[in-house]
N, C-alpha and C positions, 0 to 999 in steps of 0.2 A: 391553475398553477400546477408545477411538476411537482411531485412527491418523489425524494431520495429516500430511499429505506437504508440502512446503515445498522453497525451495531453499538457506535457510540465512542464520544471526545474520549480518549485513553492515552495514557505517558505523556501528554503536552502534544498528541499530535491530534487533529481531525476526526479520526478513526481509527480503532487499531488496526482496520484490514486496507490493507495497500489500493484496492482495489474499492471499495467506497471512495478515498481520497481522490482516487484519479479521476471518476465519474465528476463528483464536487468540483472538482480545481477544473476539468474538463468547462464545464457548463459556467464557473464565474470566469474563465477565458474567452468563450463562447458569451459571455453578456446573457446568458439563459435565467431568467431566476423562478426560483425552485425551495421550496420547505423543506428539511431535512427533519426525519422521525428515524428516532433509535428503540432498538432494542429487539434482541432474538425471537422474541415471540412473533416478528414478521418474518420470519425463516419460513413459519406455515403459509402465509400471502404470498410469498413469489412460487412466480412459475416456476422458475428449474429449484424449489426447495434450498436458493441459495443467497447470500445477499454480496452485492447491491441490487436489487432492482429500483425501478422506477416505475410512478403511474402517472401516464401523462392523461386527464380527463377520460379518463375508462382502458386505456390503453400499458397493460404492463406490460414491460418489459424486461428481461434477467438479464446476465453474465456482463461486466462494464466495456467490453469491446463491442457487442453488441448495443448496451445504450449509446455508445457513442457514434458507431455508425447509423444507429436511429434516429439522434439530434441531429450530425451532420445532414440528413438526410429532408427530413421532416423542418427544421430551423434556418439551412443554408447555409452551413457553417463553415465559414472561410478560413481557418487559420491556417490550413494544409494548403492553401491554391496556390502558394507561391514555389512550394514543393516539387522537386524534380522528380520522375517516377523513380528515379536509381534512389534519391533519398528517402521516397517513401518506401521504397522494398527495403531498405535498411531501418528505417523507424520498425515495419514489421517482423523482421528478421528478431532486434534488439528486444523488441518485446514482448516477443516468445521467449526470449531466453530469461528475459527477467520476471516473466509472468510463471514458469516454470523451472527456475533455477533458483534465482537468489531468494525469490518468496519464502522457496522452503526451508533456507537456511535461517533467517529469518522466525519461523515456524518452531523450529528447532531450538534456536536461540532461547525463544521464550518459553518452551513448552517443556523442554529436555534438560537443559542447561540447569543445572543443580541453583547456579547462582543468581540465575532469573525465575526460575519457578517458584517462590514465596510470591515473589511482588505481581505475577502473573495472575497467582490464584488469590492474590489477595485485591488486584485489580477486576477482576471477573467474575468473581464468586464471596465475596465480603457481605452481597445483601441477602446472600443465600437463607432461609430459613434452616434452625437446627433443626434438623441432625441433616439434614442436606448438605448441608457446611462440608459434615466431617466425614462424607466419603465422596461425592458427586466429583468434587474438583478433581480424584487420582482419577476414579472410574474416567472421565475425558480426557487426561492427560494420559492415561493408559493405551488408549483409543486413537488419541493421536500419534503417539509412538507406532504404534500398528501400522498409521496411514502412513508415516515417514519412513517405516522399512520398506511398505510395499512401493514407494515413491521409487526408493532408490536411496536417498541423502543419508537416510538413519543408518544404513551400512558400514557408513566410514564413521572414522575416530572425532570428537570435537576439534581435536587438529585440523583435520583436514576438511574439516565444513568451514572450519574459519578459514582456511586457505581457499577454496572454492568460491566463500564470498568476494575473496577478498581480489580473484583473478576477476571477476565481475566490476569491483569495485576499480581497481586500476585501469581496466578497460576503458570505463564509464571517462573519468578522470581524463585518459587520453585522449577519448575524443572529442572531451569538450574543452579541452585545453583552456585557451585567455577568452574564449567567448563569454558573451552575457547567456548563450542560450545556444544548445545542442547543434541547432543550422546555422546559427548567426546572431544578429543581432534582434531578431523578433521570434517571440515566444511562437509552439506549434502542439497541435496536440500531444505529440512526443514527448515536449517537455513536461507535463502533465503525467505522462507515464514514468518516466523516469523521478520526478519529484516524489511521487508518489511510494515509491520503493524506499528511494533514498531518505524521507523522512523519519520512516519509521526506524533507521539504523541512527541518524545524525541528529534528528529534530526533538527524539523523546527526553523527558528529564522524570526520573520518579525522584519521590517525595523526599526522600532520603541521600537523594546525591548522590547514589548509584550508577554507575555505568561498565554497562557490560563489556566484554572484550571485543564481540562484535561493533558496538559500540565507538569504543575509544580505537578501534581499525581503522571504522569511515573516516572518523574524523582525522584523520592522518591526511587525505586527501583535501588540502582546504579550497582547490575551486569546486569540488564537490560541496564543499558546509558553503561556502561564499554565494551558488548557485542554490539553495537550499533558502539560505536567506535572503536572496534575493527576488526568491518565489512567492518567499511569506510578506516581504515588505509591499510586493506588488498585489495580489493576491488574498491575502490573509492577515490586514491592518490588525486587528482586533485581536488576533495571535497572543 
């Protein structure tokens, strides 16, 4: 059986990294089934040093565009065949920009965000051993500030990353208008990609009833939350 590496069930969604999610939701679309094993300390077991990977019976493999052109490949995976090439150069297109755009806002949200960073470091680092506790969590959130100047995102103001997200988000919105699903009325690996993002804006719920501003944005968009739930009713019963 397949082995998902991941980093683990966070805010009520799957995983907290958009990117495990999509692999997961990919493969129970795909009828693939697979065990899922959490936790950073498989960051050292994959190949590219990053997670999701996958080990299919001796076989890893890293980055989730790449497992999925591996399952497709290896499994026969049909969900795309009905796919026009113009819609698949647009599925690719979209998902560069969301694999590389909204992520990082996203990233930001939670790492940067004065009013998401308690519940961040308290989601992430709570089993930490003292005195690890009481510096570990800035020294990375330090580190990811670094990564989100040199990205680009960390440049601009919290305004204007909420705006950013949010021209994504309206995007998204418009091109799925009154559909059940991105092409149409059946699910595509796209959908998968796109779920995956927009989960981790629309689908988390912390402990305390919290919700960030990025947050309560998506949720402005309700075929986006309605698409959202209708991934998880399909998809994700036990949700």
């Amino acid at each position: 059986m397949i082995t998902l590496y991941g980093f683990g069930k966070c805010f009520n969604v799957m995983d907290a990294s958009p990117f495990v999610v999509k692999v997961d939701l990919f493969m129970r679309m795909a009828n693939i089934p697979c065990q899922v094993k959490y936790g950073a300390k498989y960051l050292k077991k994959s190949p590219k040093g990053k997670l999701p990977f996958i080990n299919d019976d001796g076989t890893a493999v890293a980055d989730s565009e790449a497992i999925m052109t591996y399952l497709t490949n290896k499994y026969q995976v049909t969900l795309d065949a009905k796919l026009t090439a113009e819609q698949k150069a647009q599925a690719h297109l979209i998902t560069k920009s969301l694999d590389e755009g909204l992520y990082w806002c996203l990233v930001y949200s939670r790492w940067v965000t004065d009013e998401c960073w308690p519940l961040t470091s308290d989601a992430f680092f709570a089993t930490l051993p003292i005195p690890l506790r009481w510096f570990l969590p800035n020294i990375i959130r330090k580190s990811v500030k670094k990564n989100l100047h040199g990205q680009g995102i960390g440049r601009h103001s919290a305004e204007e990353i909420l705006a950013i997200s949010d021209n994504s988000l309206a995007s998204l919105s418009t091109l799925l208008a009154e559909k059940d699903f991105f092409f149409g009325d059946t699910h595509t690996s796209f959908d998968a990609v796109v779920y995956s993002h927009l989960c981790e804006f629309i689908s988390v719920r912390f402990n305390n009833g919290f919700e960030s501003k990025f947050t309560k944005n998506a949720k402005r968009y309700q075929n986006l939350v309605q698409f959202c739930q209708r991934i998880e009713d399909k998809f994700y019963p036990e949700k």
